[in-house]
N, CA, C and O of each residue as an XYZ file, in Angstrom:
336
protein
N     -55.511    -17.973    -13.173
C     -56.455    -17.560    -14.173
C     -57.843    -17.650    -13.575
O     -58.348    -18.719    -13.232
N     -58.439    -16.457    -13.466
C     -59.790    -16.567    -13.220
C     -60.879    -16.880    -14.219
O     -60.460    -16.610    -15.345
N     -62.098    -17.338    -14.243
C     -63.040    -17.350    -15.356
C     -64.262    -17.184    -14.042
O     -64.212    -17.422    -12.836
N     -65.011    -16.818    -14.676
C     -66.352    -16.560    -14.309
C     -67.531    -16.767    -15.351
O     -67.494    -16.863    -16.578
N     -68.475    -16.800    -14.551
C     -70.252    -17.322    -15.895
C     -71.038    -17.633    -15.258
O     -70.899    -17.863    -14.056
N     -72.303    -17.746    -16.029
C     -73.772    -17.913    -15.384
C     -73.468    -19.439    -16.166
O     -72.585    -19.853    -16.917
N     -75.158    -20.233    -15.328
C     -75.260    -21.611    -16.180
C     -74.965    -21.690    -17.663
O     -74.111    -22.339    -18.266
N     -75.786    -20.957    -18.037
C     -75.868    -21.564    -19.585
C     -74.485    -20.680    -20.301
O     -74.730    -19.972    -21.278
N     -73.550    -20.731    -19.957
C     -72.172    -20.419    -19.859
C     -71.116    -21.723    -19.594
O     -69.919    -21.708    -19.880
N     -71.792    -22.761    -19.030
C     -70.684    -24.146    -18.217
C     -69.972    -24.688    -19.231
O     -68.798    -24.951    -18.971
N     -70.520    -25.011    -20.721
C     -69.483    -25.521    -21.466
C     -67.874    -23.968    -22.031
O     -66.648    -23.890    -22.109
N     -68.766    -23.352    -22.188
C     -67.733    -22.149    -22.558
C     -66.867    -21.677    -21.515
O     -65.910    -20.904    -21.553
N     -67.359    -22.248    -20.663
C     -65.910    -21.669    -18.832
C     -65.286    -22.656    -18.664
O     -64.200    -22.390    -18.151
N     -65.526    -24.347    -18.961
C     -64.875    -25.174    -19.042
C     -63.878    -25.530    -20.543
O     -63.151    -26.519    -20.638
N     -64.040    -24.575    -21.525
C     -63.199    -24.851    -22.820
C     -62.416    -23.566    -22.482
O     -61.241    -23.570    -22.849
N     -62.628    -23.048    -22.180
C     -61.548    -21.905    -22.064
C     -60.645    -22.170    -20.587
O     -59.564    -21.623    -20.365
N     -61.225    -22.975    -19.792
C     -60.388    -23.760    -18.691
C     -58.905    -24.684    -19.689
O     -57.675    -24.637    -19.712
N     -59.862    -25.339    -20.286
C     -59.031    -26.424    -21.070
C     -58.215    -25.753    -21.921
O     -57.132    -26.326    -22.043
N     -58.334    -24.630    -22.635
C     -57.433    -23.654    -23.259
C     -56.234    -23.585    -22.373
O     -55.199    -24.234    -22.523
N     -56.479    -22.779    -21.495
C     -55.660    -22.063    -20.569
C     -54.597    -24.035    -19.753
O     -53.373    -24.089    -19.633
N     -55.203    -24.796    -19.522
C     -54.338    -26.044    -19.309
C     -53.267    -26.208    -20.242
O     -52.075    -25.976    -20.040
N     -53.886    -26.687    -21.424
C     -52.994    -27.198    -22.790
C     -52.184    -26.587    -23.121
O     -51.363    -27.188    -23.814
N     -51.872    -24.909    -22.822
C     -51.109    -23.963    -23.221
C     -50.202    -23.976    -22.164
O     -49.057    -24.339    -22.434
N     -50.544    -23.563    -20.682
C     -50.116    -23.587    -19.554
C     -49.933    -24.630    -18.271
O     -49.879    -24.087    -17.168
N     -49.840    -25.989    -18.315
C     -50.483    -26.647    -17.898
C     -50.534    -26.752    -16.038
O     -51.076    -27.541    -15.263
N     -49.560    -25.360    -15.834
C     -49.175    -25.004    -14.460
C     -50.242    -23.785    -13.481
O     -50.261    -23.413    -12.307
N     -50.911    -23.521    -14.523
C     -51.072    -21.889    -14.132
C     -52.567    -22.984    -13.341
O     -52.943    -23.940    -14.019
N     -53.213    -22.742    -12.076
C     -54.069    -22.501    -11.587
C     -55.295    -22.240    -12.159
O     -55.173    -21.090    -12.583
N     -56.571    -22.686    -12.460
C     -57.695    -22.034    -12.627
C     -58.687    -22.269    -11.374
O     -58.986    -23.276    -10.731
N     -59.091    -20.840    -11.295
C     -60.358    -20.608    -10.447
C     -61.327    -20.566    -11.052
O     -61.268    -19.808    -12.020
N     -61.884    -20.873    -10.962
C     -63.999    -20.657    -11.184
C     -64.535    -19.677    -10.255
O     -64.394    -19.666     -9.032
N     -65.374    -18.589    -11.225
C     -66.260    -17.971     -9.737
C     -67.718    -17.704    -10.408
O     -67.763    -17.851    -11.630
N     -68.580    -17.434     -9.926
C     -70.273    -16.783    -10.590
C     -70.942    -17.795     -9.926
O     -70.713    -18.546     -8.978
N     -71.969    -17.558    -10.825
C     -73.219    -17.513    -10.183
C     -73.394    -19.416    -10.657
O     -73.888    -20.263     -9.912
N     -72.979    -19.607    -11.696
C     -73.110    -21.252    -11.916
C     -72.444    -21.874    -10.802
O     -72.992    -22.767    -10.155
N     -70.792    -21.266    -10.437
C     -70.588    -21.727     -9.740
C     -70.969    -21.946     -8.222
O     -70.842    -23.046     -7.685
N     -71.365    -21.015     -7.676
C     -72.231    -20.874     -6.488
C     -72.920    -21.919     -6.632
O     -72.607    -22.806     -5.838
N     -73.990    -22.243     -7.549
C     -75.016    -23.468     -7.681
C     -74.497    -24.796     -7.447
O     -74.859    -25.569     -6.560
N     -73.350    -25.039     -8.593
C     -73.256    -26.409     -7.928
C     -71.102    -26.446     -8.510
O     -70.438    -26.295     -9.536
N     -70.927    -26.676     -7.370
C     -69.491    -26.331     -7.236
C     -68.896    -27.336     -7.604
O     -67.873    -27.452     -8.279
N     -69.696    -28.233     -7.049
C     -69.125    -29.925     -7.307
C     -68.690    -30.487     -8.429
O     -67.728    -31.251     -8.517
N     -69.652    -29.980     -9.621
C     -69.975    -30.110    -10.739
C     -68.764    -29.682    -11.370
O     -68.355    -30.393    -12.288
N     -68.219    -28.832    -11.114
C     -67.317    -27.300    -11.712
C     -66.184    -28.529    -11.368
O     -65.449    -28.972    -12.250
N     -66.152    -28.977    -10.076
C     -64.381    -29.565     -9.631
C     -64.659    -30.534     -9.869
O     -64.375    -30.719     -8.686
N     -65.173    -32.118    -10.477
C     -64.869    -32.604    -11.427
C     -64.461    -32.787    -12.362
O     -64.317    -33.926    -12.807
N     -64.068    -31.507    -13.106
C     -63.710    -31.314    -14.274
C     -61.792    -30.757    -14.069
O     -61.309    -29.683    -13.709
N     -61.196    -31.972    -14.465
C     -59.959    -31.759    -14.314
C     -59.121    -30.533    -14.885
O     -58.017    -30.121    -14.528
N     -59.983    -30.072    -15.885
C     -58.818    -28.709    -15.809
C     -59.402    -27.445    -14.741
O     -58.978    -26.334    -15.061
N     -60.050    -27.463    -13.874
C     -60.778    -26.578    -12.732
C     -60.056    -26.841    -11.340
O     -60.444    -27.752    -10.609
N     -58.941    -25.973    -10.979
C     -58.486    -26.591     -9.461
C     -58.967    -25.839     -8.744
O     -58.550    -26.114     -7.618
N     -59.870    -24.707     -8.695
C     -60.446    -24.051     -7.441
C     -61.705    -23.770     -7.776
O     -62.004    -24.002     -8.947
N     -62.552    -23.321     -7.049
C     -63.989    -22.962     -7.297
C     -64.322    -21.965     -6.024
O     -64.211    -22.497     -4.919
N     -64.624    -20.907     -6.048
C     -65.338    -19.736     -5.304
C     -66.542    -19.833     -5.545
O     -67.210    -19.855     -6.579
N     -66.839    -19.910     -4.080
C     -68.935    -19.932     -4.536
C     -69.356    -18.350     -3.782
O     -68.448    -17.592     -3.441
N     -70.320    -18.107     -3.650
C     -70.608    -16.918     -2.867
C     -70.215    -15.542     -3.841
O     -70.191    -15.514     -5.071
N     -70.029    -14.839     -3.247
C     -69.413    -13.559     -3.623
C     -67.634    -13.681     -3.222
O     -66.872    -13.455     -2.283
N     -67.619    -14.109     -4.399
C     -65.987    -14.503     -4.792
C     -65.160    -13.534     -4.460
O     -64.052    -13.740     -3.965
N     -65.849    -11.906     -4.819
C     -65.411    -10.577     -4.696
C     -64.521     -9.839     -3.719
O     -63.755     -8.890     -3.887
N     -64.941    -10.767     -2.316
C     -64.881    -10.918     -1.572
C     -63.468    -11.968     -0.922
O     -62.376    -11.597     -0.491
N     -63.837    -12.882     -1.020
C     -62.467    -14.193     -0.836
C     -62.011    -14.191     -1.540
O     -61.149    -15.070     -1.544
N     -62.067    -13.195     -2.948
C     -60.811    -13.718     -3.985
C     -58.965    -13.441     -3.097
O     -58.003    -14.141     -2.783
N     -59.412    -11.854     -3.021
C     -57.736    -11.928     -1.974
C     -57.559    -12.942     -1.540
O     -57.220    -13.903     -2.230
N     -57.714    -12.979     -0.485
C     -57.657    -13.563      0.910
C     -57.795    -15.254      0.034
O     -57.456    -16.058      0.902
N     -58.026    -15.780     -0.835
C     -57.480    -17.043     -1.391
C     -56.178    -16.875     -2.106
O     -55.406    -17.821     -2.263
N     -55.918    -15.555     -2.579
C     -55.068    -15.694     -3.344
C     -53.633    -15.518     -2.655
O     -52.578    -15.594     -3.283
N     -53.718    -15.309     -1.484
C     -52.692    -15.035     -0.303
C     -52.597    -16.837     -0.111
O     -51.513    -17.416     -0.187
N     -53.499    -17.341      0.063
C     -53.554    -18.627      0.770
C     -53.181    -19.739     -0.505
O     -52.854    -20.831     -0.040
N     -53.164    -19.688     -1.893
C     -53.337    -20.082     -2.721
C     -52.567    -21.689     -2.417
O     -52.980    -22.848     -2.456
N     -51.237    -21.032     -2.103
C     -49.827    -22.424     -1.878
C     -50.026    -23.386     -0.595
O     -49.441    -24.454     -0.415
N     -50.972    -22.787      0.253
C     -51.404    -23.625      1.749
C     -52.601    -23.638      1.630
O     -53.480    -22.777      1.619
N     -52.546    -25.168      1.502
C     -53.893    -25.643      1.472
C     -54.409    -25.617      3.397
O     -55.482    -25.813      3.968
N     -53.039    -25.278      3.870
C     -54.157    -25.365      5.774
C     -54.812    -24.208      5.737
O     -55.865    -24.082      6.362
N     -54.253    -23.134      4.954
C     -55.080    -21.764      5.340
C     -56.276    -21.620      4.127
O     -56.823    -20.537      3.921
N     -56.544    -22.604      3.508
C     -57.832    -22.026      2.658
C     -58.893    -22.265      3.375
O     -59.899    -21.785      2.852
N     -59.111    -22.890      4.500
C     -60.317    -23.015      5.562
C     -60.549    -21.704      6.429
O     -61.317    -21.849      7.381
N     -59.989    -20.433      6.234
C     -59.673    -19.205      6.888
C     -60.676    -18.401      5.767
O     -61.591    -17.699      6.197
N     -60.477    -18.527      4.511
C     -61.428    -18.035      3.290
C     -62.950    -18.355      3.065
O     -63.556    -19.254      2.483
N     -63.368    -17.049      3.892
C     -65.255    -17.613      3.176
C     -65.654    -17.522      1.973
O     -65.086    -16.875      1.093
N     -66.570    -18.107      1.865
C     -67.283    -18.513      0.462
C     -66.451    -19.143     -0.068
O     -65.881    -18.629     -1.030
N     -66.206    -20.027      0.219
C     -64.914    -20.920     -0.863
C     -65.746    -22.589     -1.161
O     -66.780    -23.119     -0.755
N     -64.619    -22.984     -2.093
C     -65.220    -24.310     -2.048
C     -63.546    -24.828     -2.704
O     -63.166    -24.067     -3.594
N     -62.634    -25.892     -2.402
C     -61.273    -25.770     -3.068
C     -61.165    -27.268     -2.955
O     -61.461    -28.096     -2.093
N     -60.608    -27.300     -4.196
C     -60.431    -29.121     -4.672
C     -59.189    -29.479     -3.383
O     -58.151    -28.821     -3.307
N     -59.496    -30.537     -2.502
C     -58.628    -30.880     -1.365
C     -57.795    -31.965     -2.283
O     -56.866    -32.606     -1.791
């Protein structure tokens, strides 16, 4: 599940994170935008968030989503940032 948002967006990308957990509690969430670019850190603290794309996500989204199950090959993906 992807979500994306600007700052003043962070509580509404993190409740609809938490949606998508409670229902699914398997499915993957990515983070991507422009909040996230800012501060990524912030984003993967938050336990229902297991990935975060910073940069132009647009870009590394493939190429993470190939890598998604190996965590050795997500260091191959630019602009990334991924909960180790």
């Amino acid at each position: 599940m992807g979500i994306t948002g600007m700052s003043f967006q962070h509580n509404p990308m993190l409740k609809v994170a938490e949606a998508v957990k409670n229902e699914h509690e398997e499915t993957k969430v990515i983070v991507g935008g422009s909040h996230t670019s800012a501060v990524p850190s912030l984003l993967l603290e938050n336990k229902n968030v297991d990935f975060v794309l910073r940069g132009e996500a647009d870009y590394a989204l493939s190429s993470f989503l190939t890598a998604i199950d190996s965590p050795i090959a997500w260091k191959n993906v630019r602009d990334r940032s991924v909960r180790l």
